[in-house]
C-alpha positions in Angstrom: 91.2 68.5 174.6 88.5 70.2 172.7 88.4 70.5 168.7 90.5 73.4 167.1 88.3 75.9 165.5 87.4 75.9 161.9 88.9 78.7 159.5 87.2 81.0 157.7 88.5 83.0 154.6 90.5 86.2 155.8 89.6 89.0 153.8 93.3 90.1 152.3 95.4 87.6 151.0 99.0 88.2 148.9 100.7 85.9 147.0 104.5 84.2 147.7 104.4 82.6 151.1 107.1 79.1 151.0 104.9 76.1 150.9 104.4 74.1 154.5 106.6 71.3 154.3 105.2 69.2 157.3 101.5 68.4 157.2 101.1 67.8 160.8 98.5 70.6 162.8 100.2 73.0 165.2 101.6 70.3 168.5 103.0 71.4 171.8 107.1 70.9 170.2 105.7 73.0 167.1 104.9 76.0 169.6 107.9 75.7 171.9 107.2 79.8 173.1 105.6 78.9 176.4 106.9 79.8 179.9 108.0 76.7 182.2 106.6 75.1 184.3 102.9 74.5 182.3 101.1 71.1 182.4 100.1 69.7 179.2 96.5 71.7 179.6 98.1 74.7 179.8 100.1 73.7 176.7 97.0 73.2 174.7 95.0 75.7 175.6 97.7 78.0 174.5 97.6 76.1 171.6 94.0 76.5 171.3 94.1 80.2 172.1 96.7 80.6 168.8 94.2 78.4 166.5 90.9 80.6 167.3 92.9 84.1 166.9 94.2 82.8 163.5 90.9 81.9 162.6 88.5 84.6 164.2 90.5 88.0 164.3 91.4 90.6 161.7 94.4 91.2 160.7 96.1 94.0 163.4 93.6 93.1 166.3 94.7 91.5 169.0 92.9 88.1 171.2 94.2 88.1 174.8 92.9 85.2 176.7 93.8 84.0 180.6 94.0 80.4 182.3 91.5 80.2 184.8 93.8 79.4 187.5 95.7 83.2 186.8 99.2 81.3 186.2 99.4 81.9 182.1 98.0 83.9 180.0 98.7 85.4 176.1 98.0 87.5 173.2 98.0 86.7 169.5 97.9 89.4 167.3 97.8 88.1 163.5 99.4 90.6 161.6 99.3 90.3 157.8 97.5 87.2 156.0 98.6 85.8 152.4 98.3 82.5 150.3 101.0 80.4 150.2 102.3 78.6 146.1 99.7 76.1 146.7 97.0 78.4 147.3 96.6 77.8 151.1 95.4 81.0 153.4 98.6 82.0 155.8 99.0 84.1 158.8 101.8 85.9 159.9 101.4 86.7 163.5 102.8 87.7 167.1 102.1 85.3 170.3 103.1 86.5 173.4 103.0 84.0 176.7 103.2 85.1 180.1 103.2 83.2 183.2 104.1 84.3 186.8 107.6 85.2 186.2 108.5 85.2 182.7 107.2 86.4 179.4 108.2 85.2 176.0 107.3 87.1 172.1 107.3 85.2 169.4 106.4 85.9 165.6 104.8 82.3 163.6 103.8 82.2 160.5 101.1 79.5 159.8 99.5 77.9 157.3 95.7 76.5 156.6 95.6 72.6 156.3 92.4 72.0 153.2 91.1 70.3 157.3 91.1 74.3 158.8 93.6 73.7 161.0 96.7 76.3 161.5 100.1 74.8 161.3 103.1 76.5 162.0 105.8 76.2 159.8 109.5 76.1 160.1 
């Protein structure tokens, strides 16, 4: 697997987002949105996909991105951005999965570990 991308400060932030309990980066069970049957590389590139759309596009664009081998492919579309009571940068946004037969929509809100990586919470 290769290293998440790096976050950079999103331009709009607002305050009152619930502080991230877990400290743990976004993981396969943390994302359970993803169409069956996927192999663990499909799982995180998903995952992958998710963590450079948080970190590289505006809110209200959208990153679509496809699996080389046609079977899965998504959009994340990060929709508002915010700071949570500590201070950390968070991203409310929709992911949307498809594989050969099903699709799946999903809205996560994630925050900014101080090591750039998104986490999901909840």
């Amino acid at each position: 697997m290769s290293g998440f991308a790096r976050a950079a400060e999103p331009a709009a932030a607002a305050p009152n987002c619930p502080a991230v309990k877990d400290e743990r980066p976004l993981a396969p069970s943390k994302l359970a949105i993803a169409p069956p049957p996927l192999d663990e590389v499909d799982e995180y590139a998903a995952l992958e996909s998710v963590q450079y759309a948080l970190t590289q596009v505006a809110d209200g664009s959208s990153y679509v991105w496809h699996r080389a081998h046609g079977r899965l492919s998504g959009l994340v579309k990060p929709v508002s951005s915010f700071k949570d009571t500590h201070g950390s940068v968070c991203r409310h946004a929709v992911v949307v999965l498809s594989g050969t037969d099903v699709t799946k929509r999903t809205e996560i809100v994630a925050c900014r570990l101080p090591t750039g990586i998104w986490q999901v919470s909840g």
